[in-house]
C-alpha positions as CSV (number, residue, x, y, z in Angstrom):
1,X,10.7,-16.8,17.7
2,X,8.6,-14.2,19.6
3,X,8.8,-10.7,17.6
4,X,7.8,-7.7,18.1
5,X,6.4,-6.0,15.1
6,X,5.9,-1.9,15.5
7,X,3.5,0.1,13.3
8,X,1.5,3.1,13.7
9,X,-1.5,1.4,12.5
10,X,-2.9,-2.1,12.4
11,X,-5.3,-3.4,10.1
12,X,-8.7,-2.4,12.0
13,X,-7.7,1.1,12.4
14,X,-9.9,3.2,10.0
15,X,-7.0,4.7,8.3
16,X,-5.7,1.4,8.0
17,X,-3.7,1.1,4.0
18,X,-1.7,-1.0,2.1
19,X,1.0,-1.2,4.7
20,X,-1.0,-2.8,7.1
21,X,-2.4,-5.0,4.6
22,X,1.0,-6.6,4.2
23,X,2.0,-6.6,7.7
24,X,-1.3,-8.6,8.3
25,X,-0.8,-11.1,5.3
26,X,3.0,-11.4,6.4
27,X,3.1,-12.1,10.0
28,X,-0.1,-13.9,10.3
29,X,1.1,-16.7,8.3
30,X,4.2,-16.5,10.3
31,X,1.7,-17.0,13.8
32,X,0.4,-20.2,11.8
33,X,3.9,-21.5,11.9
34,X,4.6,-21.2,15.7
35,X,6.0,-18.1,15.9
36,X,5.1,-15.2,18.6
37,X,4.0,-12.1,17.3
38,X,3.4,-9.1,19.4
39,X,2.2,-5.6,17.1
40,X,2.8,-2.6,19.4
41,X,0.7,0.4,17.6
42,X,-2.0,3.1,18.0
43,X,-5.1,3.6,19.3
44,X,-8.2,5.1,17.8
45,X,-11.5,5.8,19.3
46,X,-13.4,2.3,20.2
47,X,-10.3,0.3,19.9
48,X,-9.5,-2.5,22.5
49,X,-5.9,-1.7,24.5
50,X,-4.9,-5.4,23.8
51,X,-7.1,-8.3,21.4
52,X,-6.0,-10.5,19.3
53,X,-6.2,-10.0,15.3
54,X,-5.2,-12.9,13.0
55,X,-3.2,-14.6,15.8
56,X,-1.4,-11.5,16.3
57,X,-1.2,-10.3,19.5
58,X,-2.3,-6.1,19.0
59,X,-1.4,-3.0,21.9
60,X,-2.3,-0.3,21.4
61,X,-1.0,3.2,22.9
62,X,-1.2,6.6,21.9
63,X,-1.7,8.4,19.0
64,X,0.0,9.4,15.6
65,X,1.4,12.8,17.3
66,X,3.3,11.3,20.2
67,X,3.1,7.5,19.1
68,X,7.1,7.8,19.1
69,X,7.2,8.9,22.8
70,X,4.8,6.0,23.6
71,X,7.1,3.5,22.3
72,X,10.0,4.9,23.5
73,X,8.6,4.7,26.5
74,X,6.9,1.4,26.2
75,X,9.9,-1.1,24.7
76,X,11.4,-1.8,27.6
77,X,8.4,-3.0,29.6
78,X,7.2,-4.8,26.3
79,X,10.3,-6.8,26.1
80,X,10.7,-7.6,29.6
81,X,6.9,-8.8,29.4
82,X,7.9,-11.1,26.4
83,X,11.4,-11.8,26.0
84,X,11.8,-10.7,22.3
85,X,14.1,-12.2,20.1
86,X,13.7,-9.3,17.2
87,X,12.2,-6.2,16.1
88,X,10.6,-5.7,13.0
89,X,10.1,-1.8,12.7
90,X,7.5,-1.2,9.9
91,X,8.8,2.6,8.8
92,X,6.0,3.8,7.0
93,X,5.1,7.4,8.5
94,X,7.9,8.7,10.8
95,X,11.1,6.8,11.8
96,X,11.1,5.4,15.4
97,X,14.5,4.9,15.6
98,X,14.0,1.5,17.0
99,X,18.1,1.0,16.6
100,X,19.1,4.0,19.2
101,X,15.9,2.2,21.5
102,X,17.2,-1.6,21.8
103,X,20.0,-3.3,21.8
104,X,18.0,-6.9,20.2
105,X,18.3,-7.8,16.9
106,X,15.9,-6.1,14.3
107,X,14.7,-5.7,10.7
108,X,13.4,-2.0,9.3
109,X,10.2,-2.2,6.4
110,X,10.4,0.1,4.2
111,X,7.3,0.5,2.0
112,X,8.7,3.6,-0.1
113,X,9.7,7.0,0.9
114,X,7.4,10.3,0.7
115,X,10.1,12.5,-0.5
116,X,8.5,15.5,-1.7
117,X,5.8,14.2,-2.6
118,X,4.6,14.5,1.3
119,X,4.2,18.2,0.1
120,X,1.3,17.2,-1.6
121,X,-0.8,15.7,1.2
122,X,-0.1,17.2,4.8
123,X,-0.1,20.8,5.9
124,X,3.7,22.2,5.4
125,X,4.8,21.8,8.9
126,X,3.9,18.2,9.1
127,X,5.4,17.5,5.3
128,X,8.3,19.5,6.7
129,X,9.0,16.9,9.5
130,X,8.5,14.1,7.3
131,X,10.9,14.7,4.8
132,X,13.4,15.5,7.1
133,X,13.0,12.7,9.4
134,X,13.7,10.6,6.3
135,X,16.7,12.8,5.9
136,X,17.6,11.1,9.3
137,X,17.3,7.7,8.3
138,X,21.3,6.9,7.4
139,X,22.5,8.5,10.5
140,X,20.3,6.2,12.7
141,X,19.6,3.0,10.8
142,X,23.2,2.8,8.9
143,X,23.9,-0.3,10.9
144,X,20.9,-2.0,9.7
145,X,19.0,-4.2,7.5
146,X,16.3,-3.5,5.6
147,X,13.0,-4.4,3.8
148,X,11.5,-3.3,0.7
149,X,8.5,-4.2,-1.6
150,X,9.7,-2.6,-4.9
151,X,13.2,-1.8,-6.9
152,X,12.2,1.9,-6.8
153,X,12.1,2.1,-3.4
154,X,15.2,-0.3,-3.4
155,X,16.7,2.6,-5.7
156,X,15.4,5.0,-3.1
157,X,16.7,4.1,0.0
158,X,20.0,3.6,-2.1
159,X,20.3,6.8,-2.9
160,X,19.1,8.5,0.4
161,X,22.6,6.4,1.2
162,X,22.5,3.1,2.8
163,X,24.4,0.1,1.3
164,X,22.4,-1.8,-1.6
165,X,24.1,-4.5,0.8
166,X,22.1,-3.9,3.9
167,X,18.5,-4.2,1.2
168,X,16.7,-6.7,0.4
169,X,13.9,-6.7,-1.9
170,X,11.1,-9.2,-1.1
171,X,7.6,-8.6,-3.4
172,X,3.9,-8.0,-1.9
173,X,2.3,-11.1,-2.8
174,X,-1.3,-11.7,-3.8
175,X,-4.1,-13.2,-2.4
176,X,-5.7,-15.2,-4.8
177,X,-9.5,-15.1,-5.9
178,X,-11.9,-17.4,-3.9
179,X,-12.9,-21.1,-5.4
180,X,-16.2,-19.9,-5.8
181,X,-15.4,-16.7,-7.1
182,X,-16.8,-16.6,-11.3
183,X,-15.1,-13.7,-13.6
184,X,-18.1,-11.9,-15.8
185,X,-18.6,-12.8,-19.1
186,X,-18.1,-9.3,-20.2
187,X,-17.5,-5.8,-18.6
188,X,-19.5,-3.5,-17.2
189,X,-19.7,0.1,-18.8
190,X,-17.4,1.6,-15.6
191,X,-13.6,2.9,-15.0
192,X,-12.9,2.0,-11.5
193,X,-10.8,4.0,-9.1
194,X,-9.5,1.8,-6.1
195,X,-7.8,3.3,-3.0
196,X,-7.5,5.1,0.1
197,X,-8.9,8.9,-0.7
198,X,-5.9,11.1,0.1
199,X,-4.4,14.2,-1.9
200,X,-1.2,12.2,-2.7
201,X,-3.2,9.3,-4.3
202,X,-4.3,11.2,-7.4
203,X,-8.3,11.5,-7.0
204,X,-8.1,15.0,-8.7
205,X,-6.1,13.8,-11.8
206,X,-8.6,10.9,-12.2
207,X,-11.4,13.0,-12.0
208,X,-10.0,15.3,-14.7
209,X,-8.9,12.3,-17.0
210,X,-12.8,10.8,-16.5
211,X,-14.1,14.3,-17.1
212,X,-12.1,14.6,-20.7
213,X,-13.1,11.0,-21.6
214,X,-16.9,11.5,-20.8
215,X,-16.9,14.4,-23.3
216,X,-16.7,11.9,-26.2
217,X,-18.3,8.9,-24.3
218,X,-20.9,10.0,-21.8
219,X,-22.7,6.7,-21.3
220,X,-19.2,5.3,-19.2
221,X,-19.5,5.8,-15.3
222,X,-16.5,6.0,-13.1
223,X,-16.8,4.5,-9.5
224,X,-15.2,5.6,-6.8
225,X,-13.9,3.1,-4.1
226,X,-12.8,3.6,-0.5
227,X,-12.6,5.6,2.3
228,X,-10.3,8.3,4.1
229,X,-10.1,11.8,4.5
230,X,-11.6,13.0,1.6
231,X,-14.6,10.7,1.1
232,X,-16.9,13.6,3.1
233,X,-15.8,16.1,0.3
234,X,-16.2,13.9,-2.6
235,X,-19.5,14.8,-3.1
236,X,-18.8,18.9,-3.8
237,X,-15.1,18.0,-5.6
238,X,-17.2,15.6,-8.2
239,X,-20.0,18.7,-8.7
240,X,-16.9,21.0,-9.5
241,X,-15.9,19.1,-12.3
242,X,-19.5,18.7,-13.5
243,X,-19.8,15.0,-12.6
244,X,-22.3,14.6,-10.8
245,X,-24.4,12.0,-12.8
246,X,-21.9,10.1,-14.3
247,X,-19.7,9.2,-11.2
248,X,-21.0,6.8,-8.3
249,X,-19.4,6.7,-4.6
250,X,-18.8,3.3,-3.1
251,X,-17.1,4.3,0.1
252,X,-15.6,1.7,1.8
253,X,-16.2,-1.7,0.5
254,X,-15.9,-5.7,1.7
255,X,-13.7,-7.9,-0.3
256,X,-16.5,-9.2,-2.0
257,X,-17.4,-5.9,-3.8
258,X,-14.1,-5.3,-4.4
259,X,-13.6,-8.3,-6.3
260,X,-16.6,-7.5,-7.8
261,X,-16.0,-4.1,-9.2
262,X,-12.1,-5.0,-9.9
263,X,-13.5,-7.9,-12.4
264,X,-16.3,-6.0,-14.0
265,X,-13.9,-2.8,-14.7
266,X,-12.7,-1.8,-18.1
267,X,-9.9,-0.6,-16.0
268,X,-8.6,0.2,-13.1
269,X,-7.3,3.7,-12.8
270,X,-4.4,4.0,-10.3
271,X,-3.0,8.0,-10.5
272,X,-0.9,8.1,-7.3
273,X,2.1,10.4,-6.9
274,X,3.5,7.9,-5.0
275,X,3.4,4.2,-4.5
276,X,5.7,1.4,-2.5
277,X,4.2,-1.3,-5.0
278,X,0.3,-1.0,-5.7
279,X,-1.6,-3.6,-4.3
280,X,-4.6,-2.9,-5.8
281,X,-2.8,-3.4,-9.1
282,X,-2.4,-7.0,-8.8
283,X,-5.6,-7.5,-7.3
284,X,-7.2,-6.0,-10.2
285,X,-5.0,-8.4,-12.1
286,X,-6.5,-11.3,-10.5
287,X,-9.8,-10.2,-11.9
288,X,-8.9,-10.1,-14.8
289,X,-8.1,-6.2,-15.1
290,X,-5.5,-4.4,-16.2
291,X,-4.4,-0.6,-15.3
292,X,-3.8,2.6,-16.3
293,X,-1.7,3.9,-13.7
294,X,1.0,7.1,-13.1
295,X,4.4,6.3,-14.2
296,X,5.5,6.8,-10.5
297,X,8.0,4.6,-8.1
298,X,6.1,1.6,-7.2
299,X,3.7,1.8,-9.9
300,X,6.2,1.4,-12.5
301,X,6.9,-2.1,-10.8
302,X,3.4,-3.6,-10.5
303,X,2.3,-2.2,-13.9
304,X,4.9,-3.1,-17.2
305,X,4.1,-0.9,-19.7
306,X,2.8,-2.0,-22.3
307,X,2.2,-5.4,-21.7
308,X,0.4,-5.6,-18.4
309,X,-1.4,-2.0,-18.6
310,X,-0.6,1.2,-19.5
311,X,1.5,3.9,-17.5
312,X,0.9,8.0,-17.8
313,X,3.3,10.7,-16.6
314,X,2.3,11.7,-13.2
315,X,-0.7,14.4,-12.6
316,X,-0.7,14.1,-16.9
317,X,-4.5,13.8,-16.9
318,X,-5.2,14.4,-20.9
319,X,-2.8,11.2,-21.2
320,X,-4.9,9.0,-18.6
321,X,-7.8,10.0,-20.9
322,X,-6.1,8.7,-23.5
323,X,-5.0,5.5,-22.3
324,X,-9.0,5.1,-21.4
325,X,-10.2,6.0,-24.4
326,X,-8.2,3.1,-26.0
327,X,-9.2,0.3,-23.2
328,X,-12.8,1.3,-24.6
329,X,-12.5,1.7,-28.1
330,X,-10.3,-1.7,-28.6
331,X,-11.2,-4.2,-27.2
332,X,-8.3,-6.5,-28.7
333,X,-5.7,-4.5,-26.9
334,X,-7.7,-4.1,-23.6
335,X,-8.0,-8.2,-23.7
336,X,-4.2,-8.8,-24.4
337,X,-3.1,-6.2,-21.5
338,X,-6.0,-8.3,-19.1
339,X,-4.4,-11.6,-20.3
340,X,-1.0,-10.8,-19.1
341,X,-2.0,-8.8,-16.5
342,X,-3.7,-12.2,-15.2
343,X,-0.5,-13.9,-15.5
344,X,2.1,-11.3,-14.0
345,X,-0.7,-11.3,-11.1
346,X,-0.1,-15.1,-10.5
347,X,3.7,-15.0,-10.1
348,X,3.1,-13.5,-6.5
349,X,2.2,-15.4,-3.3
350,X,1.7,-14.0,0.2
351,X,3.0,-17.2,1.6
352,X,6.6,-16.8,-0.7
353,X,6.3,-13.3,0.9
354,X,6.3,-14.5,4.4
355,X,8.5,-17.2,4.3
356,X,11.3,-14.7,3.1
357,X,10.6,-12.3,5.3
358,X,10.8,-15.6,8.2
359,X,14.5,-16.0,6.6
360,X,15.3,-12.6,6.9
361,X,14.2,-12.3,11.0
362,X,16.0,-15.6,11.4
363,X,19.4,-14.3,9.7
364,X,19.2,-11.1,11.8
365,X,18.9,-12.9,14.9
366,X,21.2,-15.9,14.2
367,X,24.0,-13.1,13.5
368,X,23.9,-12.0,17.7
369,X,23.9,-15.7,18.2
C-alpha cells in the first residue's frame, strides 16, 4: 500500500511527544513490510523540506499556525505525486478535516482529547479553538473510522458522539530493553519525573508532592527529565519551592539515560492532567519501576491501581506524597507493585501494534474496493 500519514510533528521536531513516538514505532515497521509511507508535517528551523526517517518518507511545510492551510493546499499535489491508497490522519492538536479534503479511503488516530484540560496549558484564545475544534469532530468525521490507544479515550470519543462502532482500540506497545541492558541490584536514593515539560503535564503538582516528602526525608532527590517549554524556567519554579539542592535537571536525555534513571528510580512520578495512554509508564515498567501517577484518562489504563503502581486524584499533591512516602518506607510493597508492573509491561508489543493498525488501513481500503 502507499499511505499517506499526516501529523503536525514528526519525531525529529524538538517538540516532538508521545504521539510521534507511536507514529514512528507504528509505520516504520509497516515500511519494513513493503509498504509506502509518505508523513506530510511541519517544519521547524534547520529541518530538511524532504529526508527520510526510519524508512519513512518526511515533508515538511509550514507551521503549527497555518499547518491546516498547508495541507489543504498540499493533498492534492501529494496524491497525484504518489497515488495514495489511504490516509492516516494523526489528530492530536487541531482537526484537519482530512474527510471534507479527499475522497480516498482513510483512518483518524486519536491519542486522547484535551477537553478542558487545554485550559490549563495554552493562552485562552488558543485553548478556546481547541476545544471547540473538538466540538467539530462528529459533524466532520461521523462517516469515519477511528483509532485510539486507551478505553478512556475510547469512552471519550464515545461520548463527544461517534458510534463505539466506528472505534477501535489498538494499545501503544513497548519497546523492549536491550540484550545487553543489566537492571541495578538496588535503587538509587531518587523519585524520577519523566516527560515533556508542559503546564498540562503536572510539573507543579510533582514539585509540591517532592517538596512535602523531603520535609520528613531530605536525603531523597528528585530528577527531572526532558525538555519543552518550561525547561528554561525550571531553574527559578524549583528555587520557589525551596528545592534547589535537592532536585537535579536532566533536560533532554538519550535512551540510554533514560533506561538508566527509569531502572534506578524508586518511582516514577507521572502527574499529568491528561494522558492518551502514558508511555513512559510502561517503559518504567520495563525497568523494573512502578508509578505513582494522577488518576486521569489514560493514566488510569497504563497504571492498575494497586497492583501495578499507585494512582492519586489529579493536581492532589499531599496524596502523591503519600503514595512516595510508602514506595520508600516499604520496600515489600514497592517490590510487589515493580514485579507486576514488569509483567503488565511485557504484555505490549510495538510489532502487535502495527500489525493491527496494517489490518485496520487494509479493511478501510478493501471497503472502496
Amino acid at each position: 500500500m502507499k499511505i499517506l500519514v499526516v501529523n503536525y510533528r514528526d519525531r525529529m521536531h524538538p517538540a516532538a511527544g508521545g504521539a510521534e513516538m507511536h507514529l514512528h514505532r507504528i509505520f516504520s515497521r509497516l515500511v519494513k513490510k513493503g509498504h509506502q509511507v509518505v508523513l506530510f508535517t511541519t517544519t521547524f528551523p534547520g529541518a530538511l523540506s524532504r529526508e527520510t526517517v526510519d524508512g519513512i518518507e518526511v515533508i515538511r511545510s509550514g507551521t503549527d499556525l497555518l499547518f491546516q492551510f498547508h495541507f489543504a493546499l498540499s493533498l492534492k499535489k501529494l496524491d497525484r505525486e504518489h497515488q495514495f491508497d489511504v490516509i492516516y490522519e494523526d489528530l492530536n492538536k487541531l482537526p484537519l478535516f482530512t474527510p471534507c479534503l479527499s475522497k480516498k479511503p482513510h483512518l483518524i488516530q486519536i491519542h486522547h482529547l484535551w477537553k478542558s484540560s487545554i485550559f490549563s496549558e495554552a493562552p485562552f484564545p488558543i485553548a478556546l479553538g481547541v476545544w471547540l475544534f473538538e466540538k467539530l469532530i462528529p459533524l466532520f468525521y461521523k462517516k469515519s473510522n477511528f483509532l485510539v490507544v486507551s478505553p478512556s479515550t475510547q469512552k471519550e470519543l464515545s461520548n463527544l458522539g461517534i458510534s463505539p462502532s466506528k472505534i477501535q482500540l489498538i494499545y501503544n506497545g513497548a519497546e523492549g530493553l536491550p540484550s545487553d541492558f543489566i537492571l541495578p541490584a538496588q535503587k538509587g536514593n531518587y523519585f524520577l519525573w519523566l516527560s515533556r515539560l508542559h503546564r498540562y503535564k503536572g510539573i507543579y503538582t510533582a514539585l509540591e508532592a517532592f517538596s512535602l516528602f523531603s520535609k520528613k526525608y531530605p536525603d531523597v532527590k528528585l530528577r527531572i527529565a526532558g525538555g519543552g517549554p518550561l525547561l528554561k524556567k525550571m531553574k527559578s519554579i524549583i528555587s520557589r519551592y525551596g528545592l534547589c539542592d535537592k532536585v537535579i535537571l536532566e533536560g533532554f536525555v538519550s535512551g540510554e539515560k533514560k533506561r538508566a534513571l527509569l531502572a534506578g528510580a524508586i518511582g516514577l512520578l507521572q502527574t499529568s492532567y491528561k494522558e492518551g495512554w502514558g508511555l513512559t509508564v510502561i517503559e518504567a515498567a520495563e525497568c523494573k519501576t512502578a508509578t505513582i501517577a494522577s488518576a486521569v484518562p489514560g493514566l488510569i489504563d497504563s497504571v492498575i491501581d494497586q497492583q501495578t503502581g499507585i494512582l492519586f486524584p489529579v493536581k492532589e499533591a499531599a496524596s502523591c506524597a503519600l503514595a512516595m512516602e510508602l514506595f520508600y518506607t516499604n520496600n515489600k510493597r514497592r517490590e510487589s507493585l515493580e514485579i507486576q508492573a514488569q509483567k503488565h509491561a511485557a504484555e505490549f508489543s510495538w510489532d502487535k501494534a502495527a500489525a493491527e493498525t496494517l489490518m485496520a488501513l487494509e479493511q478501510q481500503v478493501n471497503q472502496t474496493i
